[in-house]
C-alpha positions in Angstrom: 0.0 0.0 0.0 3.0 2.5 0.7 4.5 1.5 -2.6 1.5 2.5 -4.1 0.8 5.4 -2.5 4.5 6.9 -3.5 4.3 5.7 -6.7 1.0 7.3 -7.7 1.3 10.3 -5.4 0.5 13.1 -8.0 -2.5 11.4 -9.3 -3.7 10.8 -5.8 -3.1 13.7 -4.3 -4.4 15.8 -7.6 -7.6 17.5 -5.8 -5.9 19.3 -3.5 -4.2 20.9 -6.3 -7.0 21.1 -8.6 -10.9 22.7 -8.1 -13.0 20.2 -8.9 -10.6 17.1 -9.6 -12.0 13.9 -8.6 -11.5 12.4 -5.6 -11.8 8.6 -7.8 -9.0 8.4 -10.1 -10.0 5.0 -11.5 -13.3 5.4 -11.9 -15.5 3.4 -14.1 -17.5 4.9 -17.3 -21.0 5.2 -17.4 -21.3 5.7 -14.0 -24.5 8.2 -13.6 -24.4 10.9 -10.9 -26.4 12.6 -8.4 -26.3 16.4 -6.6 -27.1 15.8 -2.8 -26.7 18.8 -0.5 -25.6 18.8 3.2 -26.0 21.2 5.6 -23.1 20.0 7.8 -20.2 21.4 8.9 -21.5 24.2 6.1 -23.8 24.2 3.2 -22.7 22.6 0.4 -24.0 20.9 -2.7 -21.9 17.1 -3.4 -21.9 15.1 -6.5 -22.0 11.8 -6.1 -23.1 8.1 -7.7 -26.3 7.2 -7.3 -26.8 4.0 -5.8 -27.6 1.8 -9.4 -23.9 3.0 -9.9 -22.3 2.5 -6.4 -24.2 -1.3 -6.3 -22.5 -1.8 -9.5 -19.2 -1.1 -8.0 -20.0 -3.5 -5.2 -20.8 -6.1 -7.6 -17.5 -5.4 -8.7 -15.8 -6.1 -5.8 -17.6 -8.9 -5.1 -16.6 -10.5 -7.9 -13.1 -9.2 -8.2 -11.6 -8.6 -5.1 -8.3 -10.3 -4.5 -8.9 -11.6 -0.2 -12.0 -11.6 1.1 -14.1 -8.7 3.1 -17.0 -9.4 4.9 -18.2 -6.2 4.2 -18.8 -6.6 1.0 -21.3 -9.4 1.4 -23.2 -7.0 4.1 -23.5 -4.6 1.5 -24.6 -7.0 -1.6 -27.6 -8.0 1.2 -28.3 -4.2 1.8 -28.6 -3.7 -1.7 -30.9 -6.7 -2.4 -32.7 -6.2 0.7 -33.8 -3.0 -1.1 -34.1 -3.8 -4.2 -31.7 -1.2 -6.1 -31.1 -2.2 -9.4 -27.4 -2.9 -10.6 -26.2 -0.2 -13.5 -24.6 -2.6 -15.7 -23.0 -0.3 -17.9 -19.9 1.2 -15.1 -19.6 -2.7 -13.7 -19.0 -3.8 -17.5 -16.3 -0.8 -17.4 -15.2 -1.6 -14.3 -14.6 -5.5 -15.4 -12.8 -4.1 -17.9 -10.4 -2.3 -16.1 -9.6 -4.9 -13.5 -10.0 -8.3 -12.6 -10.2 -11.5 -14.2 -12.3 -10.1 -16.8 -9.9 -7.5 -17.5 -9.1 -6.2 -21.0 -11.9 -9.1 -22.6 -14.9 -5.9 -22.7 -16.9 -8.3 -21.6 -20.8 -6.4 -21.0 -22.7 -7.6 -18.1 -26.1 -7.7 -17.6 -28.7 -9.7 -15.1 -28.1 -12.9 -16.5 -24.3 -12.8 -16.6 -23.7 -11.3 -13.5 -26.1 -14.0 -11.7 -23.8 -16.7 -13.2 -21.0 -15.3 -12.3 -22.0 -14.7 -8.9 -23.1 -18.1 -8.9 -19.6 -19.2 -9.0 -17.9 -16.6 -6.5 -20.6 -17.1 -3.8 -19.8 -21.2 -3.8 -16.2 -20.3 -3.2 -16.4 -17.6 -0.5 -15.2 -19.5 3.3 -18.4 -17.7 5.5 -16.7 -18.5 8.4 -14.4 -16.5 7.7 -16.7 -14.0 6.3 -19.1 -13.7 9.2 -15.6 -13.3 11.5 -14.4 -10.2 9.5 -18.1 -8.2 9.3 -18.7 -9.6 13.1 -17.1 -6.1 14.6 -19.0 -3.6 12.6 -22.8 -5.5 13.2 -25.2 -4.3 16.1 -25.3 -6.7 18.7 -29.2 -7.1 17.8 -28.1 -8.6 14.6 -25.2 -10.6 15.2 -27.6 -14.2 15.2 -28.1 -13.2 11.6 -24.9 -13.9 10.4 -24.8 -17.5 11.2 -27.3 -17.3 7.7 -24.6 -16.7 5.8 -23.6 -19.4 3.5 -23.5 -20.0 -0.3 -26.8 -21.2 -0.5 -28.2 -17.8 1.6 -25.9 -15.1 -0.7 -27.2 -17.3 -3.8 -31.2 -16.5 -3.1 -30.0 -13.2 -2.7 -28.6 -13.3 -5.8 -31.6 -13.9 -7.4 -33.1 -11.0 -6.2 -30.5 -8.7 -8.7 -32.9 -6.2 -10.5 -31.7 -4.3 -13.4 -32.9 -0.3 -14.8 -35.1 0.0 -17.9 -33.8 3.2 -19.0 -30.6 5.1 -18.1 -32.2 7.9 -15.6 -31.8 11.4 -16.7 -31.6 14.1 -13.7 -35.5 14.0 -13.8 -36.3 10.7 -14.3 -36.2 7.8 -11.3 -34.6 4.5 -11.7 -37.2 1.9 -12.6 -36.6 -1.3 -10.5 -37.5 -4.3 -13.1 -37.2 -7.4 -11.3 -39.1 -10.7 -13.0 -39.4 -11.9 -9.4 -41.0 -9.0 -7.4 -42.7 -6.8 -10.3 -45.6 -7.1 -13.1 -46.3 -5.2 -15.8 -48.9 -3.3 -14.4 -47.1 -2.1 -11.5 -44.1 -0.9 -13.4 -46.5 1.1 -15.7 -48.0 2.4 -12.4 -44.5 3.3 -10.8 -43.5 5.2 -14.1 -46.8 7.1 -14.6 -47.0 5.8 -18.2 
């Protein structure tokens, strides 16, 4: 990590040199943005992802990362739980940038990233999983991670829900999900 650090220094360190630099120097494309304003330690207004492109980068490291972090499953439920649908398009980029998928522009969608999430789930040890997230859960929910196992994080999985249409600044995200969602309430939710 220190080699890194001094070797990419000026890169790193470029928005405190720079108005307006970002603070992600390896982001992925086709990530989609949001203005959110906070009030706290002044008034300000932040761009940031919205969460269809920040899920997508957890997808990412679920699939990707190197060692294991517990954190990352607690996350992939959070996202699930609430079913925020993956942007495909940044964690195709981001594949493509690094990983085993790296430099094959593969594009992921539902289907694909299921499979492949298939595959990563039934090799994850959850004992050691549940050991490294164990610290950071509320004592309340600590019995739930003794759920965790491949065949838990693979229902999950099946609850991956993907965006119609690329959201412009006005438009919301529609959740499509051909487990939880008709037709009818998706023309409802949209105000077709």
């Amino acid at each position: 990590m220190i080699k890194y650090t001094i070797q990419h220094w000026e890169l790193l360190t470029l928005f405190l040199r720079v108005a307006g630099a970002s603070l992600d120097n390896n982001r992925a494309e086709g990530a989609t943005f949001e203005t959110r304003h906070v009030d706290f330690p002044f008034l300000s207004a932040v761009c940031v992802f919205d969460l269809p492109s920040l899920y997508a980068g957890k997808l990412h490291a679920l699939l990707c990362r190197e060692y294991l972090k517990g954190r990352d499953s607690y996350d992939f439920i959070w996202y699930t739980a609430r079913q925020t649908p993956a942007d495909y398009e940044p964690l195709s980029s981001a594949l493509n940038q690094t990983g085993p998928w790296k430099g094959k522009n593969d594009k992921a969608d539902r289907t694909w990233c299921l499979e492949q999430l298939q595959e990563r789930l039934k090799a994850i040890d959850w004992k050691q999983a549940r050991e490294d997230v164990r610290r950071f859960v509320k004592s309340n929910e600590l019995p739930s991670l003794e759920l965790w196992n491949a065949e838990f994080f693979q229902a999950q999985a099946t609850k991956l829900t993907y965006m119609i249409w690329r959201p412009s600044v006005s438009q919301k995200p529609i959740n499509f999900s051909l487990m939880h969602n008709d037709l009818a309430s998706i023309i409802l939710e949209s105000k077709w």
